[in-house]
mmCIF file of the C-alpha atoms, coordinates in Angstrom:
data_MODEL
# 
_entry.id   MODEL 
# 
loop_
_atom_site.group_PDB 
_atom_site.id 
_atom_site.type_symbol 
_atom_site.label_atom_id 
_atom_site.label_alt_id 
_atom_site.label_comp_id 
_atom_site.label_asym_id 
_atom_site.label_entity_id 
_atom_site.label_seq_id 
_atom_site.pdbx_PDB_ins_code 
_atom_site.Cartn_x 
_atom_site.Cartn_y 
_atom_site.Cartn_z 
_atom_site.occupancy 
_atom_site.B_iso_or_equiv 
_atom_site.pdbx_formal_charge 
_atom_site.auth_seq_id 
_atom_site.auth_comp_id 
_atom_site.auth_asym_id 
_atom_site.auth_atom_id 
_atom_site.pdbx_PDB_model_num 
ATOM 1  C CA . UNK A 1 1  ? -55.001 -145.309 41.218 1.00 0.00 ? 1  UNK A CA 1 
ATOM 2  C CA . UNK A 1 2  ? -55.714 -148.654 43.055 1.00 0.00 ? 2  UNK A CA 1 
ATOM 3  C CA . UNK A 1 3  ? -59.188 -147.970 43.829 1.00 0.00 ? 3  UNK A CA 1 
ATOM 4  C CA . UNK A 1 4  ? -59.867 -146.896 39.979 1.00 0.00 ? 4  UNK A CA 1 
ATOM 5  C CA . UNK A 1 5  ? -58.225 -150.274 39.080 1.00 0.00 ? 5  UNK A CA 1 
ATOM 6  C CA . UNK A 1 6  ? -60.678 -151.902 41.623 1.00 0.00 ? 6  UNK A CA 1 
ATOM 7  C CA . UNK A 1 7  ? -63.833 -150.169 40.603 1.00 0.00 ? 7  UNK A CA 1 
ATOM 8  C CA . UNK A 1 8  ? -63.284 -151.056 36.726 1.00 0.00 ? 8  UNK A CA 1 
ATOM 9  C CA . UNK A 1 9  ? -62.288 -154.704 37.828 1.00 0.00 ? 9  UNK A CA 1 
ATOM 10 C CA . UNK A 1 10 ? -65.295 -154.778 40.158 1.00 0.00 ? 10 UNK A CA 1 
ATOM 11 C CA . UNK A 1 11 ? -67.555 -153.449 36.971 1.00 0.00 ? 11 UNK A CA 1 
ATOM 12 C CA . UNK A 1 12 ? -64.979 -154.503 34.170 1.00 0.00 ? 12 UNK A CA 1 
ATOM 13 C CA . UNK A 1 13 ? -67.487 -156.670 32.151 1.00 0.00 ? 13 UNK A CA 1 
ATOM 14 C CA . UNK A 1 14 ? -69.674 -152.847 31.288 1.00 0.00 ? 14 UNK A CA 1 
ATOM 15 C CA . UNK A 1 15 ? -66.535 -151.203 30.824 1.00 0.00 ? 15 UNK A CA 1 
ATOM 16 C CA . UNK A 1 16 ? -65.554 -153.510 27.767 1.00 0.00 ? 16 UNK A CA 1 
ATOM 17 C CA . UNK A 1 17 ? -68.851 -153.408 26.499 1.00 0.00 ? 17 UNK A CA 1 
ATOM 18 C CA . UNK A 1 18 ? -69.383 -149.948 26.487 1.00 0.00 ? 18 UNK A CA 1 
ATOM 19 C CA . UNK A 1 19 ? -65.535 -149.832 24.517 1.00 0.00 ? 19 UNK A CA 1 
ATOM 20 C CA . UNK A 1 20 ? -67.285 -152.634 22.117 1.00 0.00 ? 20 UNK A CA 1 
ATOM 21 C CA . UNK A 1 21 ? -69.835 -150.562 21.329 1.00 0.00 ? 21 UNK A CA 1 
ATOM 22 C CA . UNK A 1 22 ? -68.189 -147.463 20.984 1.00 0.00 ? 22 UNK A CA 1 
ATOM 23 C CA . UNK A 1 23 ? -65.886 -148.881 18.524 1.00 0.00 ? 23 UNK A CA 1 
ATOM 24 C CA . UNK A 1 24 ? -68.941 -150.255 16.593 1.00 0.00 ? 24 UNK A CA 1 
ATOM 25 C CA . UNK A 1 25 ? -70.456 -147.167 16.654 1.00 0.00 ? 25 UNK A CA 1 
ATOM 26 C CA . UNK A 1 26 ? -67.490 -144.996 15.293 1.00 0.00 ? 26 UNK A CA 1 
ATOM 27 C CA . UNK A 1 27 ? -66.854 -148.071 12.562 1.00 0.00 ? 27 UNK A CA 1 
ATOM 28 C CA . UNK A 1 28 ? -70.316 -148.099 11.488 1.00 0.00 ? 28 UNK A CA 1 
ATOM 29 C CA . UNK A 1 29 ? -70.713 -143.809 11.289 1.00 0.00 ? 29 UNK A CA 1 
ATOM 30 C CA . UNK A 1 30 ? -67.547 -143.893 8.852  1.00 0.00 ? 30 UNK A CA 1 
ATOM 31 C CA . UNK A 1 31 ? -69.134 -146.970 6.937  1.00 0.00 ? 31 UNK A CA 1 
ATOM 32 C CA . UNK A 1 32 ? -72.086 -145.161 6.344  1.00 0.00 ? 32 UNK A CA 1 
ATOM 33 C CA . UNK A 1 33 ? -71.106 -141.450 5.811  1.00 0.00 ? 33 UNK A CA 1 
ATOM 34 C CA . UNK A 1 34 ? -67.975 -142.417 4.403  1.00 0.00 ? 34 UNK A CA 1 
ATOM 35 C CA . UNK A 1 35 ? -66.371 -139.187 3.082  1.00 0.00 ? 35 UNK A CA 1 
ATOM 36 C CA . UNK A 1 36 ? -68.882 -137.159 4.868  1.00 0.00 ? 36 UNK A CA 1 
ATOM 37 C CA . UNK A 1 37 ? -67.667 -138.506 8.252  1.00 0.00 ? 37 UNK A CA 1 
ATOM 38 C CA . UNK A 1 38 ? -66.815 -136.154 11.287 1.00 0.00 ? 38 UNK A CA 1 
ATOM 39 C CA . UNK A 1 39 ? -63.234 -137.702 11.048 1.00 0.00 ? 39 UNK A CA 1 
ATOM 40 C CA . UNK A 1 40 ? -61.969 -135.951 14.195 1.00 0.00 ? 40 UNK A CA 1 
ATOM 41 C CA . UNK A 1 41 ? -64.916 -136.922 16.314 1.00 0.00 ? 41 UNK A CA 1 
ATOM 42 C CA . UNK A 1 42 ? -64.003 -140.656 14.969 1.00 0.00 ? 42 UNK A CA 1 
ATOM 43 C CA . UNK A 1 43 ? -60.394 -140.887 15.348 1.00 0.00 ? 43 UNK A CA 1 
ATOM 44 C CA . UNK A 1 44 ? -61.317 -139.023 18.953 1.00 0.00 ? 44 UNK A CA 1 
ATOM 45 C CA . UNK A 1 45 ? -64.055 -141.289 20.003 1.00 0.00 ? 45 UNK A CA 1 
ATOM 46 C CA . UNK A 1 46 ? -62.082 -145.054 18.400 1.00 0.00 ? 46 UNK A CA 1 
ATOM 47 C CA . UNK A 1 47 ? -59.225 -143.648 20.501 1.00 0.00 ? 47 UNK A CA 1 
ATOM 48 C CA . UNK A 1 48 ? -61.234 -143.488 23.488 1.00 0.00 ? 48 UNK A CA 1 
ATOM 49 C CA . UNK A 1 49 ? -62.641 -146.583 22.953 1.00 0.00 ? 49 UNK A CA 1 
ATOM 50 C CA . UNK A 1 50 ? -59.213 -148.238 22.746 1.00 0.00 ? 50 UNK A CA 1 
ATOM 51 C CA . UNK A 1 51 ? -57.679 -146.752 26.053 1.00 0.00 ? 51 UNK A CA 1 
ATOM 52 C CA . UNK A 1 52 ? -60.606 -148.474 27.846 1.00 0.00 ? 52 UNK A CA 1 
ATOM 53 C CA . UNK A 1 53 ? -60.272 -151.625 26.301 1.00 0.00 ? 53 UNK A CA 1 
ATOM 54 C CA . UNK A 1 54 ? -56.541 -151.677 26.946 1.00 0.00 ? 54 UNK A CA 1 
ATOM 55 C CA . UNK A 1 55 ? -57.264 -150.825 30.402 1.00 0.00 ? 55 UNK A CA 1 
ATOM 56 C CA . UNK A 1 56 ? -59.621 -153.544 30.765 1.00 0.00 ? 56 UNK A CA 1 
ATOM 57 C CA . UNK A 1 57 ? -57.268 -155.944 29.425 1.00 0.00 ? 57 UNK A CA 1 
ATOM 58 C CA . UNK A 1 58 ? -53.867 -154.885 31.161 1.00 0.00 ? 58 UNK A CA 1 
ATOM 59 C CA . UNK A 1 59 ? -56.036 -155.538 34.162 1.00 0.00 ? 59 UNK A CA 1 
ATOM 60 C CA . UNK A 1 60 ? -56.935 -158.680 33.047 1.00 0.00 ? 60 UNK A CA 1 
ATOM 61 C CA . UNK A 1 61 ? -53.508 -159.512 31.901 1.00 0.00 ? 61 UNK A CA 1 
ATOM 62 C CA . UNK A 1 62 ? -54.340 -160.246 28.602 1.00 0.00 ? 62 UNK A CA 1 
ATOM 63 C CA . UNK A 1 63 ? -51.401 -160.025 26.543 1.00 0.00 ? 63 UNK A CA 1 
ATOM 64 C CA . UNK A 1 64 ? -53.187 -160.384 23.020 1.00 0.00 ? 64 UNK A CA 1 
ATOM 65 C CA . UNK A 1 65 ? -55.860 -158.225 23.835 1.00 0.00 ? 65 UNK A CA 1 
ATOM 66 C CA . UNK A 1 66 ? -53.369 -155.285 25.264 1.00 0.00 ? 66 UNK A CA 1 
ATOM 67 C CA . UNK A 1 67 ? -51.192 -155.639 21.987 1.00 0.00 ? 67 UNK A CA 1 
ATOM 68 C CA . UNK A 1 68 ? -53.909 -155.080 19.837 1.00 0.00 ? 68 UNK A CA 1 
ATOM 69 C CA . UNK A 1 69 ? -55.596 -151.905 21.675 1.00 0.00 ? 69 UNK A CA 1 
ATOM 70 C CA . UNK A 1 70 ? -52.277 -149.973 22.435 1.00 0.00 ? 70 UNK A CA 1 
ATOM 71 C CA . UNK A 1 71 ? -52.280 -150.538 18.895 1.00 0.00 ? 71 UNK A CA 1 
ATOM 72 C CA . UNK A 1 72 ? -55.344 -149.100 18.211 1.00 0.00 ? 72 UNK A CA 1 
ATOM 73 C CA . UNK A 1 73 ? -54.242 -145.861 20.571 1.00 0.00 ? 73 UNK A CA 1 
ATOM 74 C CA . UNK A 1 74 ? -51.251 -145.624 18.556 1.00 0.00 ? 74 UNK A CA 1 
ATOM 75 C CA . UNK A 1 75 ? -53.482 -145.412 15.243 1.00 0.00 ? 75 UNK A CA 1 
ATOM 76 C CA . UNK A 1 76 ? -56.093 -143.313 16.629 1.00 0.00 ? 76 UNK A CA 1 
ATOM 77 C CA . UNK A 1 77 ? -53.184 -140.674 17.336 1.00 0.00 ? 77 UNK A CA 1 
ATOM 78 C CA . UNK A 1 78 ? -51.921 -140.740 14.342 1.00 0.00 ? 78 UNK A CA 1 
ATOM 79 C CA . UNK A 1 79 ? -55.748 -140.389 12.630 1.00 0.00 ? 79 UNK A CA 1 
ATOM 80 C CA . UNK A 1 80 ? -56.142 -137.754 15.604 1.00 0.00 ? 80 UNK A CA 1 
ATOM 81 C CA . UNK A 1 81 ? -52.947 -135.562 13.944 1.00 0.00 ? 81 UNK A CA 1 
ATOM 82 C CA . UNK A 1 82 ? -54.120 -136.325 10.455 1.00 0.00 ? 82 UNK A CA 1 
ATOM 83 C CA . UNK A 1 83 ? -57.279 -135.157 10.613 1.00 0.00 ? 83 UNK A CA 1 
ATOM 84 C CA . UNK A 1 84 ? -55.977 -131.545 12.320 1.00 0.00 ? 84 UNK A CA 1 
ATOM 85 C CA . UNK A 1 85 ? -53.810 -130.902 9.246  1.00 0.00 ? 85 UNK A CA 1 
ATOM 86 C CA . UNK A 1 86 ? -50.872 -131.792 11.961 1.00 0.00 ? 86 UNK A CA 1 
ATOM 87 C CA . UNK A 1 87 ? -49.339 -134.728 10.497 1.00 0.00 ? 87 UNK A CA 1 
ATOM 88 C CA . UNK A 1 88 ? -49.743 -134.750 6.584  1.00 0.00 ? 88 UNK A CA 1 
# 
């Protein structure tokens, strides 16, 4: 586990960009298909995007920024259960 932690440190500035962007992404497909939107690809993908940026920040010891992403994992299971017809 170490030398994950090391390599995402060593490259952790493309890491949170490529979790920026994904989040951006899933945001913007849901903005603009709106009721149309692959929901499960979404909550799948924005959940994704938020265990790498909690990762990043853990590592970085950011407090505020590891808050708010677990957060976001927490969400994008819920939106994950939703949108199988698990959790009504």
């Amino acid at each position: 586990m170490n030398s994950i932690n090391l390599f995402i440190l060593k490259h952790i500035r493309v890491f949170e960009m490529v979790g920026v962007l994904m989040r951006i992404f899933s945001f913007s497909l849901v903005s603009w298909l709106g009721p149309g939107s692959p929901f499960m690809f979404v909550w799948v993908f924005n959940t994704m995007d938020a265990i790498i940026l909690s990762w990043c920040s853990i590592l970085k010891k950011d407090r505020a920024y590891t808050t708010l992403n677990v957060f976001w994992i927490m969400v994008g299971v819920v939106g994950i259960l939703r949108a199988g017809n698990i959790l009504r």
